[in-house]
C-alpha positions in Angstrom: 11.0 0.8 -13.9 11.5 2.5 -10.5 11.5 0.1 -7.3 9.5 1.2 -4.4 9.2 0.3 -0.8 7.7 1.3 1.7 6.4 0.7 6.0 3.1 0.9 7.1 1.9 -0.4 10.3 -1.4 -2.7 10.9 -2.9 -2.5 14.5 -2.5 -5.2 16.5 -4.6 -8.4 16.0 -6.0 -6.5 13.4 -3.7 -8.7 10.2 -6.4 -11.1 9.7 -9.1 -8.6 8.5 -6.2 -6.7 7.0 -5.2 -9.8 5.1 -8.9 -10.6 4.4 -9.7 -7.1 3.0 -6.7 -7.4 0.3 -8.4 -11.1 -0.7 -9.2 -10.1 -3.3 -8.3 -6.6 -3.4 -11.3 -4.5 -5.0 -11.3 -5.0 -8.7 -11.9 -1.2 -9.8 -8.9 -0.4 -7.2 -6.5 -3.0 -9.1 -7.3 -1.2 -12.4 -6.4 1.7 -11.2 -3.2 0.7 -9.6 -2.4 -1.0 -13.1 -3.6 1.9 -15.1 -1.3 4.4 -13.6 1.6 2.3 -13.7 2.0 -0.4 -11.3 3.4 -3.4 -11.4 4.5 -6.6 -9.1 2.5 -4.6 -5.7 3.3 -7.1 -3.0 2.6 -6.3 1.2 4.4 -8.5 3.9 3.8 -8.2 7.4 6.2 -8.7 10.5 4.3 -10.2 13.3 6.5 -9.1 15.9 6.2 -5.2 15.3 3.0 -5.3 13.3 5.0 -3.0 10.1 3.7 -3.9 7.0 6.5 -4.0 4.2 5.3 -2.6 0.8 7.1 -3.0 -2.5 6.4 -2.6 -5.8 7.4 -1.7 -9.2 6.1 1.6 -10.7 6.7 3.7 -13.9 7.0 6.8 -12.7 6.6 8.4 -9.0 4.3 11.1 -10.5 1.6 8.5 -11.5 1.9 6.5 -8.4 1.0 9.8 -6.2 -1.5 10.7 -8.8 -3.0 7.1 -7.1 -3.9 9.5 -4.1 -6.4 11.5 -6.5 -9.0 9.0 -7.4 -12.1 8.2 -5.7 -11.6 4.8 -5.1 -8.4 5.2 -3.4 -10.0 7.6 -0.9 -12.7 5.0 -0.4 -10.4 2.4 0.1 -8.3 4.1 2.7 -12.1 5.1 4.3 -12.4 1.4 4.5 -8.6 0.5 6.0 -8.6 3.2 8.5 -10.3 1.3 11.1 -7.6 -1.5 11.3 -4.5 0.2 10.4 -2.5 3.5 11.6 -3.3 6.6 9.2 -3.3 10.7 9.2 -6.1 12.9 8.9 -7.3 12.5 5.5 -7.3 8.5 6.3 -4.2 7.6 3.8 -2.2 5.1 5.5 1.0 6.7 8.0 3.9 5.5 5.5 7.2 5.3 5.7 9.6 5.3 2.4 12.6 2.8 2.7 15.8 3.7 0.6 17.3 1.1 -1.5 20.5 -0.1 -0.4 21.2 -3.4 -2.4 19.9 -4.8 -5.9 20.3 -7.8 -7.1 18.9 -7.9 -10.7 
């Protein structure tokens, strides 16, 4: 299992809908998160910078960009891009974070 995270930044005053949007996260988008390999997705948000903190467990980087490919991830990040900073083709602006402890 590889451990991922990753920053992405909400705009402000915009966490509530953010929050409200992910509760609960659209069914057919959960099964394909789980059917390409993802496990334990959690998002945490720092109020003071607005950076939203991604992690999650996934099986093998390849599948988890293959994520980008599939219709309902487009339309989801269609539906996000309104309340959160992305690039042209409305996938969110993220930031990988390197590992640099582990406590199993």
């Amino acid at each position: 299992m590889i451990r991922k995270a990753f920053k992405m930044k909400v705009y402000p005053d915009r966490i509530k809908e953010y929050t409200k949007r992910h509760n609960p996260i659209w069914k057919e988008l959960e099964s394909v998160l789980k059917n390409h390999g993802v496990h334990n997705y959690s998002i945490f948000f720092d109020d003071k910078t607005h950076s939203l903190f991604g992690y999650a467990e996934i099986e093998s980087e390849e599948e988890w960009k293959a994520i980008s490919d599939t219709k309902i991830c487009k339309k989801w990040w269609d539906y996000m891009a309104d309340i959160m900073e992305t690039t042209s083709d409305n996938s969110p602006v993220s930031i990988d974070l390197k590992s640099v402890f582990y406590m199993p």
